[in-house]
C-alpha positions in Angstrom: 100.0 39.9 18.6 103.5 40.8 18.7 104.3 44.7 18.7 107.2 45.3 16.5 109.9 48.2 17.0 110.3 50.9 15.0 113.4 51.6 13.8 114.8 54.8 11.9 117.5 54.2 9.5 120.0 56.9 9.1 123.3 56.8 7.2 125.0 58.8 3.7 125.7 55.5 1.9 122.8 54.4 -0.1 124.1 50.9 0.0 125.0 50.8 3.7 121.4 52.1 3.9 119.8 49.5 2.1 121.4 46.3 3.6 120.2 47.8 7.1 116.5 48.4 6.1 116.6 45.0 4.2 118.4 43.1 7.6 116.2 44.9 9.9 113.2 44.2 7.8 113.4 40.9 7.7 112.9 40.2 11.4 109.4 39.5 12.3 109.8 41.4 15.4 111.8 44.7 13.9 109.9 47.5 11.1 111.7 50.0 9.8 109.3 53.2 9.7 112.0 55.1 7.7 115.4 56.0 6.2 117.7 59.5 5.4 120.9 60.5 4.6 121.7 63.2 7.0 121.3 63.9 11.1 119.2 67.3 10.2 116.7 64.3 8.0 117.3 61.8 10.9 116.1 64.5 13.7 112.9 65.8 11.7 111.9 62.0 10.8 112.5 60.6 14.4 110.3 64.0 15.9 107.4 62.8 13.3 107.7 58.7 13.5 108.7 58.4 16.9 110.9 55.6 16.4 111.4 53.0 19.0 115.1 53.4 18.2 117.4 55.4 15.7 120.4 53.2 13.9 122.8 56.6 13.3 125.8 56.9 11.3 128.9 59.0 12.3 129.9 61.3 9.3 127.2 62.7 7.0 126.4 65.7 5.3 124.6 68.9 6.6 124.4 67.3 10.6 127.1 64.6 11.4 125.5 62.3 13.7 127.1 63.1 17.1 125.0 66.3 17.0 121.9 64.7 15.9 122.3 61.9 19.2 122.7 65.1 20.6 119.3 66.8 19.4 117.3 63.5 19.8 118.7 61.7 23.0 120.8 64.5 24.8 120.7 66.4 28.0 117.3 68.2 28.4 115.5 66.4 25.7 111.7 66.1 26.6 110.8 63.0 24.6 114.7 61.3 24.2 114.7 58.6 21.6 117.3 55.4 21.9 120.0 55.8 19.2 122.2 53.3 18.5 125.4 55.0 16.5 126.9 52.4 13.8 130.6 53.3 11.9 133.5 52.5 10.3 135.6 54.7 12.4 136.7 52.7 15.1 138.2 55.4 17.4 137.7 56.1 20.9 136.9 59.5 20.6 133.9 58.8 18.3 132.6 56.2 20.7 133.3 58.7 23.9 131.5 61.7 22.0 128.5 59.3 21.1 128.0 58.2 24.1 128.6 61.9 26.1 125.7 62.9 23.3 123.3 60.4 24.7 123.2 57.3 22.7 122.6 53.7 24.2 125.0 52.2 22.3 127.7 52.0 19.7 128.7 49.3 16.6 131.1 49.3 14.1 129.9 48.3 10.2 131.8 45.3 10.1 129.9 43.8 12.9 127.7 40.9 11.8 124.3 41.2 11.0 123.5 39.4 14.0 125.5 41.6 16.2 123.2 44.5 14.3 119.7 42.8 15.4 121.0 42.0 19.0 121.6 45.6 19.4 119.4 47.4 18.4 116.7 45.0 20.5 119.3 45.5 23.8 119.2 49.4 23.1 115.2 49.3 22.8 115.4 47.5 26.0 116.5 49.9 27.7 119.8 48.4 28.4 123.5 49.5 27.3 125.0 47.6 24.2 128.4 48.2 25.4 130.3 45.0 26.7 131.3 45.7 29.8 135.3 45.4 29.4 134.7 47.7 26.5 132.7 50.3 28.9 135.4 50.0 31.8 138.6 50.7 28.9 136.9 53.5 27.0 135.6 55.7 29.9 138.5 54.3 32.2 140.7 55.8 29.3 138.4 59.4 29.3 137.9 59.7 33.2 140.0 62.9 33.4 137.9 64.7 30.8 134.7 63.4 32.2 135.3 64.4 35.9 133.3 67.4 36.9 134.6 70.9 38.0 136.0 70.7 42.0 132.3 72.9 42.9 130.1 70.2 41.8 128.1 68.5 43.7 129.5 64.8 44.7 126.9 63.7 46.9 124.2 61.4 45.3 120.8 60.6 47.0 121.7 56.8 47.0 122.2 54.4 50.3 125.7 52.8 51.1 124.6 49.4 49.5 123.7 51.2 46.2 126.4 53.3 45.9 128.2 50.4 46.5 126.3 48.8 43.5 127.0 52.2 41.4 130.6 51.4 41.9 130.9 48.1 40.6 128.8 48.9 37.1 131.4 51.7 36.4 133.7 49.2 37.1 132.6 47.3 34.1 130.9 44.6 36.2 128.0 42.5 35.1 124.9 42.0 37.3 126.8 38.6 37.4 130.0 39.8 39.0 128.4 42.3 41.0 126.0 38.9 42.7 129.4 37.3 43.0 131.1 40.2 44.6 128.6 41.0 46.9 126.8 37.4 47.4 123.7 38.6 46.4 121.0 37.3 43.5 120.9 38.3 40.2 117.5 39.5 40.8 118.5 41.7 43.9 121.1 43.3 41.3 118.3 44.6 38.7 116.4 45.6 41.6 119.3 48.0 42.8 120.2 48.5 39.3 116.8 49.7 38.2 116.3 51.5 41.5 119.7 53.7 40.7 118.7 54.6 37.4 115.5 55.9 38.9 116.3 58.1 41.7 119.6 59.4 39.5 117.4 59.6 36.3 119.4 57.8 34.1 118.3 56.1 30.7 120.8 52.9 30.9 124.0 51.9 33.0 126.3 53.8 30.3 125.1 56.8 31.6 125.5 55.6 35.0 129.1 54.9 34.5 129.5 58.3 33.1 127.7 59.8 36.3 130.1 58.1 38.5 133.3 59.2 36.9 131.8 62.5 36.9 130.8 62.6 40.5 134.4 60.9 41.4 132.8 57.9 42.9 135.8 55.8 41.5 138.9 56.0 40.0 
């Protein structure tokens, strides 16, 4: 029997609410345990459903929902959950500030509901949602403000090879182009892939990228 994953519905449009539970609900492989208006809502929900992942508007009411990604996937969180931020403000600095509060991914409204579904399955994989182009132009553009202070440590407990590796995702690279580059197999990529995000403990390769900027591994 196929488990399904729990998804947590958050957003201040009733309507915009609605169409998501009903799309989401209709999958065979997808439940939604629950819906709210507001990040303070989405927070106390996802600490009592444990969601597999949280679909999390922008701008709401009492907690926007930067500083609920914040509260449920950020920086010392015990038990992150995967939040996947959805809004009709297309600006890079919404996308940079999601992203720096620990989500796994970002859409915009307009997307399909297709584009919805495939997301919200990639961020419950573990995996990034961003394209990769869209990665490399959105933290190429932020690298400056991501780059640590001049006394941080820049040394990371990788080998050559994986650093190597490390390089090429913030570069925006697929586990494609980085078999290409460096004439390996796809399955040799994962491997270093999945091996990076251990020993840096990192939840996907969007925070990897982010580490490398910060650490000044590229430019």
């Amino acid at each position: 029997m196929t488990v399904s994953l729990r998804v947590l519905v958050c957003d201040d449009q009733p309507l915009i609410r609605t169409g998501f539970t009903t799309i989401i609900g209709a999958q065979p492989d997808l439940e939604v345990v629950g819906e709210c208006g507001d990040g303070r809502a989405a927070v106390e929900l996802a600490g009592r459903l444990r969601p597999d992942v949280v679909v999390m508007d922008v701008r709401m009411p009492v907690l926007d929902g930067i500083e609920a990604t914040r509260l449920l996937a950020g920086a010392g969180v015990t038990h992150p959950v995967k939040v996947l931020v959805v809004t009709t403000f297309n600006l890079d600095e919404y996308v940079y500030e999601a992203l720096r509060a620990g989500a796994s991914g970002f859409l915009l409204k307009d997307a399909p509901p297709a584009q919805l579904l495939h997301g919200i399955r990639t961020v419950a994989s573990g995996a990034a949602l961003l394209a990769p182009e869209v990665t490399r132009q959105l933290l190429g553009r932020y690298a400056a403000r991501i780059r640590p202070a001049e006394d941080t440590p820049q040394d990371a407990p990788l080998t050559p090879r994986e650093l190597e590796v490390l390089r090429l995702i913030a570069d925006g690279r697929s586990n494609s182009e980085i078999a290409a580059t460096l004439v390996i197999s796809h399955e040799t990529v994962k491997t270093y892939v999945s091996r990076i995000l251990t020993k840096l403990d990192l939840r996907d390769r969007v925070q990897a990228v982010v580490y490398a900027y910060r650490r000044g591994l590229v430019n």
